[in-house]
KOLZA-839959 format. One line per 4 residues: number of its first residue (from 1); their letters; for each residue x, z, y of C-alpha. Coordinates in pm, whole numbers, m for minus. Each point is the difference from the previous one (the first is absolute). Layout:
residues N
NUM	A	X/Z/Y  ...
END
This chain:
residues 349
1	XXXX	m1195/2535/457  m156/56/350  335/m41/128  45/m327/m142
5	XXXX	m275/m183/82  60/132/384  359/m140/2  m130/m298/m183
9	XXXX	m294/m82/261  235/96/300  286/m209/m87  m234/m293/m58
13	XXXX	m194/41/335  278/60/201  172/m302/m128  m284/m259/m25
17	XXXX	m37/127/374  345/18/132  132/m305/m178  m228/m283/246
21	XXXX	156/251/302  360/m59/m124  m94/m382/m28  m93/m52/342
25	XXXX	281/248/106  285/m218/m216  m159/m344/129  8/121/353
29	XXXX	306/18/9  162/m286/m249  78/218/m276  m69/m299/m261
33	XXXX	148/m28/m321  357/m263/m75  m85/m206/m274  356/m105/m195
37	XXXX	52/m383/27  55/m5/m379  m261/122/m139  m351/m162/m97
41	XXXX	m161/m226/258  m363/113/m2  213/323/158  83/m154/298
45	XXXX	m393/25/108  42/411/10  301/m27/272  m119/228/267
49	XXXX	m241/252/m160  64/293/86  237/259/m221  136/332/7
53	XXXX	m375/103/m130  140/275/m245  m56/226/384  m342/m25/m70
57	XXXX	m12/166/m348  289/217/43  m194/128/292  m352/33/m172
61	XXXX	167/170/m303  181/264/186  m343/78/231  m236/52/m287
65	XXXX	256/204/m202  28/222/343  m373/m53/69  m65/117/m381
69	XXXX	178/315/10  m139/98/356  m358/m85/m160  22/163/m336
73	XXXX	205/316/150  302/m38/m236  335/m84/95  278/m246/m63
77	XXXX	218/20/m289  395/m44/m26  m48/m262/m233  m308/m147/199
81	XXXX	234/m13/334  306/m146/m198  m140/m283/m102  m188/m77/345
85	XXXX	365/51/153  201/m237/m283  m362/m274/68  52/30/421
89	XXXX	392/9/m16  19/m320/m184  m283/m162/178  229/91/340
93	XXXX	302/m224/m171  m277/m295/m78  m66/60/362  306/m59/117
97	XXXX	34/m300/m197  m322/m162/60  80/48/376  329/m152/m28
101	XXXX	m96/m313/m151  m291/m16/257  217/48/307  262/m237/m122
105	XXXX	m257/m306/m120  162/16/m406  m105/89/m345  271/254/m33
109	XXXX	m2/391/178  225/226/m59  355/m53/m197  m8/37/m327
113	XXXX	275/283/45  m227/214/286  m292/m44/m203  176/203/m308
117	XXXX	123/279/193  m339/61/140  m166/m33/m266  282/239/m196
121	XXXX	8/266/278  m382/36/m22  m25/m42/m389  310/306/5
125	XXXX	m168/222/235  m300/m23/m209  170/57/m325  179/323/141
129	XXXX	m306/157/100  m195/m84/m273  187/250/m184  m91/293/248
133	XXXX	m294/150/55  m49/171/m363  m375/156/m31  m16/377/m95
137	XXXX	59/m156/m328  325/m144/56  m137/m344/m6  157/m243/236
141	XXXX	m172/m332/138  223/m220/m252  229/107/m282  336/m123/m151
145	XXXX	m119/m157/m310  m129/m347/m32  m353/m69/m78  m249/m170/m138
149	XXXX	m350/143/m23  198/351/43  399/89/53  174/m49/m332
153	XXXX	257/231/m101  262/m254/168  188/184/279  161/m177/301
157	XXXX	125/287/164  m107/m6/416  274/m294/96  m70/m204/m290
161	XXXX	m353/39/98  65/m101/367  161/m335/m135  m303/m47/m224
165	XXXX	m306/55/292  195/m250/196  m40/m252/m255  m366/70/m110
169	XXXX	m31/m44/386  225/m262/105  m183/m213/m323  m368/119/79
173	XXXX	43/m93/411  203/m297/m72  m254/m142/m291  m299/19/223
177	XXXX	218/m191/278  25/m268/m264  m388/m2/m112  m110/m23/341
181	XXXX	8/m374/65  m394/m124/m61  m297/95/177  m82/352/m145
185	XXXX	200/4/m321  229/309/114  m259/191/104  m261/m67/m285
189	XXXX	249/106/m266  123/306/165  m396/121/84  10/m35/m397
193	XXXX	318/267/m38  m148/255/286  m314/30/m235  217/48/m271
197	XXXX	143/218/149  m280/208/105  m143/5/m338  360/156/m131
201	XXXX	15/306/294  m366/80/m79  100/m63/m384  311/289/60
205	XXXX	m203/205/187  m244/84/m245  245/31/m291  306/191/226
209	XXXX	240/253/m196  m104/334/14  379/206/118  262/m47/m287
213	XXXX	m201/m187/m255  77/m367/m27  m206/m36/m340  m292/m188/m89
217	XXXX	6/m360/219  m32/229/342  202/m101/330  262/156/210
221	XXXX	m73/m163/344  m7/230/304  m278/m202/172  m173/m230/m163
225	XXXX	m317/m2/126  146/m12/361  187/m320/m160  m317/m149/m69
229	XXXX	m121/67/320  232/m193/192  m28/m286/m233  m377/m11/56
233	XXXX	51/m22/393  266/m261/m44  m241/m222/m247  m242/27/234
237	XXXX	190/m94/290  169/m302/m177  m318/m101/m105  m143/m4/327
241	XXXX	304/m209/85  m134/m239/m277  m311/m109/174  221/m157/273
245	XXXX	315/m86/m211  m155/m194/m282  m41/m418/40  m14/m132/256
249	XXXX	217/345/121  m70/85/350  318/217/m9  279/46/m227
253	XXXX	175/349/m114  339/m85/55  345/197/m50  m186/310/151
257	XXXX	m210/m8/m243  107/m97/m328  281/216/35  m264/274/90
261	XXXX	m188/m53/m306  280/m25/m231  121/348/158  m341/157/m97
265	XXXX	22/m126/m329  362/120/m92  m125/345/154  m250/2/m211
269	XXXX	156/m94/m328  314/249/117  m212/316/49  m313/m89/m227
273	XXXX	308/52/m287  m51/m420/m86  299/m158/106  1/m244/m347
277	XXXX	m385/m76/22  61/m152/374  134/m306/m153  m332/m54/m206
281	XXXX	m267/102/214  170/m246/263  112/m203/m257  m72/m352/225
285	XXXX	266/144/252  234/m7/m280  m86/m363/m108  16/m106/339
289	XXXX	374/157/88  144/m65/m356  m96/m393/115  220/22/319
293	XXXX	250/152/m183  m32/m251/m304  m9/m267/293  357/93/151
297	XXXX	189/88/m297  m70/m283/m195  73/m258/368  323/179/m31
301	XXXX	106/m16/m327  m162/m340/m17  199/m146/275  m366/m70/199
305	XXXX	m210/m34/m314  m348/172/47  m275/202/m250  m264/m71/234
309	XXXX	m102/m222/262  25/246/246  22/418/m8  m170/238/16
313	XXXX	m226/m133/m300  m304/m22/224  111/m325/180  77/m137/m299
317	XXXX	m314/m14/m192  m138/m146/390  274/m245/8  m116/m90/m366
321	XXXX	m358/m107/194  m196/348/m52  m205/132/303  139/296/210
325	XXXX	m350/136/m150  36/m88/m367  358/178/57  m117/294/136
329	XXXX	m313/114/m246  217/m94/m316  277/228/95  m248/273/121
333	XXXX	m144/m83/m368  336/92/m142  57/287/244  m286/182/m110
337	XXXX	55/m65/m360  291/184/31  m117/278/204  m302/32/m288
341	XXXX	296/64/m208  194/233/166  m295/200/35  m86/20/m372
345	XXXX	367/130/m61  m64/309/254  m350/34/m189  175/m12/m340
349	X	352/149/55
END
């Protein structure tokens, strides 16, 4: 528990400190955000804030994970340092897209095409050695079966399991990307799956396997209090990232890191053995893609006939006349409605 609250506390100082640095850093320079000529007018005000904030929590969360285990005397875990590296590695691709669109004056980074294979080389690396590492009890970081509040009896088999981590992670990094258009909205909703999160590893901890028996509701997770750890020093951090992000944002997250976040959270899910209750606890990332993708099917199919006035669903509920505000604190009401749930099922199942 000690360890928790130190990741938690560091991860928020760091961050509430570092962020108004990286402001004055980003601004110096002209790093401001490209606001897309299409989307809602009242946008057009935030051309030039500064983005490519996701350094500042990816930064903060990585120290006071580092600075918890030098305090505290215990070390890292494999499954503590695999998701850091799948969080950093696809915050380095959001990098290089928020720079590109910066450097070139557009709304658009990287090509669609160089933006998969990053994102697949560091979602493959991470799958392959998340099945090393076995404990003296033969327990590996993740495992072939699918999951939901524990692996299933489902086996994947290690390619078929590759394929699958790529999705969970492609889907996770690529939903947040889509949530993160209004002044804190991202970053509020994800803050609300970390703590979940953090509740689950300390939840596994205290009810882990003992060797060869899988009876009686326990949990065969090779670190799951380590897990909880590092989602502790990343709420923190993004919450810290809050104080400055939320409206009238100072900064924005951008590529670097949304597609951090929804890295952590895949890792998470993958080697917390919850792959199927990812899609409830960030159930509002789900809405929000399955509206894009509602969006362009249906123009297609249509011949240029719409669902909404404009996707992601966000802009259009503010294109139907609500605030950016009023936006924001319903979906966060929704988020954590959801996340209330998906907790109940780990208590339950």
């Amino acid at each position: 528990m000690n360890e928790l609250l130190l990741s938690t506390g560091l991860g928020l100082l760091l961050s509430v400190v570092g962020t108004p640095v990286l402001i004055r850093i980003l601004a110096r320079r002209g790093y401001g955000q490209v606001i897309r000529d299409d989307g809602p007018q009242s946008h057009q005000g935030k051309k030039g804030t500064p983005t490519m904030g996701g350094i500042a929590f990816v930064v903060a969360a990585v120290l006071a994970y580092g600075l918890t285990k030098l305090i505290t005397g215990t070390g890292p875990t494999a499954s503590g340092l695999l998701v850091l590296f799948l969080m950093t590695g696809l915050g380095l691709i959001g990098f290089l897209d928020d720079y590109i669109k910066i450097a070139k004056k557009r709304s658009l980074g990287l090509r669609a095409k160089a933006k998969l294979v990053g994102q697949c080389a560091v979602a493959v690396v991470f799958a392959v050695l998340a099945l090393q590492f076995a404990d003296e009890h033969g327990v590996t970081p993740a495992s072939t079966s699918i999951s939901f509040v524990r692996d299933f009896g489902w086996e994947l088999g290690p390619v078929l399991f590759v394929v699958w981590a790529y999705l969970i992670i492609s889907g996770t990094s690529n939903g947040v990307n889509l949530t993160d258009g209004l002044d804190g909205l991202a970053a509020g909703a994800t803050v609300m799956v970390l703590g979940a999160y953090t509740f689950i590893g300390m939840w596994q901890s205290n009810l882990l396997c003992s060797a060869g028996d899988i009876a009686g509701g326990c949990y065969v997770v090779r670190d799951p209090f380590d897990l909880a750890v590092v989602a502790s020093s990343l709420m923190g951090a993004v919450f810290g990232f809050l104080w400055w992000n939320t409206a009238p944002a100072k900064i924005f997250m951008g590529d670097t890191g949304a597609f951090a976040l929804g890295g952590a959270l895949a890792g998470l899910a993958i080697l917390s053995r919850t792959q199927l209750l990812l899609p409830l606890l960030g159930a509002l990332f789900v809405l929000v893609t399955l509206s894009v993708v509602t969006q362009v099917g249906y123009f297609k199919l249509s011949g240029g006939k719409r669902v909404f006035r404009m996707a992601p669903i966000q802009h259009h509920y503010e294109l139907k006349g609500w605030s950016e505000g009023l936006v924001v604190v319903r979906f966060w009401i929704v988020q954590s409605l959801c996340v209330a749930l998906g907790i109940g099922a780990v208590y339950s199942l």
